[in-house]
N, C-alpha and C positions, 0 to 999 in steps of 0.2 A: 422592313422596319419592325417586324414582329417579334423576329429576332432579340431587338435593343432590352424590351419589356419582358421577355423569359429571361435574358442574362441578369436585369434586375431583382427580379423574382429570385434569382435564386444566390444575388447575392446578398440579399436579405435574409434567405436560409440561412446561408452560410454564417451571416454574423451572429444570427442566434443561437446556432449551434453552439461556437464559440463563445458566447455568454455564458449557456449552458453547463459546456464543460468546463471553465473555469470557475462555474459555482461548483461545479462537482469536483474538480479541485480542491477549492478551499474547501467543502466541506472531509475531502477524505484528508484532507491536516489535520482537523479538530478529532476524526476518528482515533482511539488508544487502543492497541490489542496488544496482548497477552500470551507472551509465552512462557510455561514453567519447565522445569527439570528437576531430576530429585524430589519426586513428591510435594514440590514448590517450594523448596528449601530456594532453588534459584529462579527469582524471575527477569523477565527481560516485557519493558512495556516500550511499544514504536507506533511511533503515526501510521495514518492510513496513508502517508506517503514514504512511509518507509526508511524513517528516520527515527535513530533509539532517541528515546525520551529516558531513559532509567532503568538501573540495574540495582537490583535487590536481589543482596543474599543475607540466608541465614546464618549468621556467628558460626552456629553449630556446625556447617559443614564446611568450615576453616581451619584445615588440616595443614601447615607448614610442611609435617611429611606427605601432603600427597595433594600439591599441588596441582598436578596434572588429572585431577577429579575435576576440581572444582573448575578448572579451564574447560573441559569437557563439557562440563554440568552448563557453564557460560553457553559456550558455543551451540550445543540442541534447545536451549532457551531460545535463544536469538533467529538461531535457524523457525523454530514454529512462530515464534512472533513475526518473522518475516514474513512466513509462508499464507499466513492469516490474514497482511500486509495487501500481499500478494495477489489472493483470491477476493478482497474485499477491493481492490484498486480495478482486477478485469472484469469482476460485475457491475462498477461503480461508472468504470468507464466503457466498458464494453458496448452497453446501448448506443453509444455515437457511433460505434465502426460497423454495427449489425448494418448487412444490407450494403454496405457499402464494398467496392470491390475497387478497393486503393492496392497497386503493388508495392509490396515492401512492409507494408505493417500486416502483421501476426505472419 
């Protein structure tokens, strides 16, 4: 019957856990990072989940002849604000998986 009272215990862990990282969830929504390109002529700002919130560019490097800059300029924008995304989401959530030896995640 000892049994009954550890499988309780721990699924009480369990739900807290999951409280947890859904607080760590929404908090990494409210997180805004920041990627520039061009000297910050181009930015790209995205959630701590990884969803663009806005893209700002400079007039100034709005070249009809040379579109393919400014796409450029877009795209390493986007990419470091991901990447920033990225590294703030597996520190964010990382603590839940430490220790844990689930197959199939990381």
């Amino acid at each position: 019957m000892r049994g009954m009272g550890n499988m309780q215990g721990m699924m009480k862990q369990m739900q807290k856990m999951q409280k947890k990282m859904a607080e760590a969830q929404e908090e990494l929504a409210e997180k805004h990072l920041e990627g520039t390109a061009g000297g910050g002529m181009v930015k790209v700002i995205v959630s701590g989940q990884k969803e663009v919130l806005e893209v700002v560019i400079d007039p100034s490097v709005v070249d009809p002849e040379d579109v393919e800059m400014l796409q450029d300029l877009v795209v390493i924008a986007t990419n470091e604000a991901m990447a920033k995304a990225e590294e703030l989401a597996n520190s964010t959530m990382g603590q839940f998986t430490k220790g844990l030896n689930l197959p199939g995640m990381f």
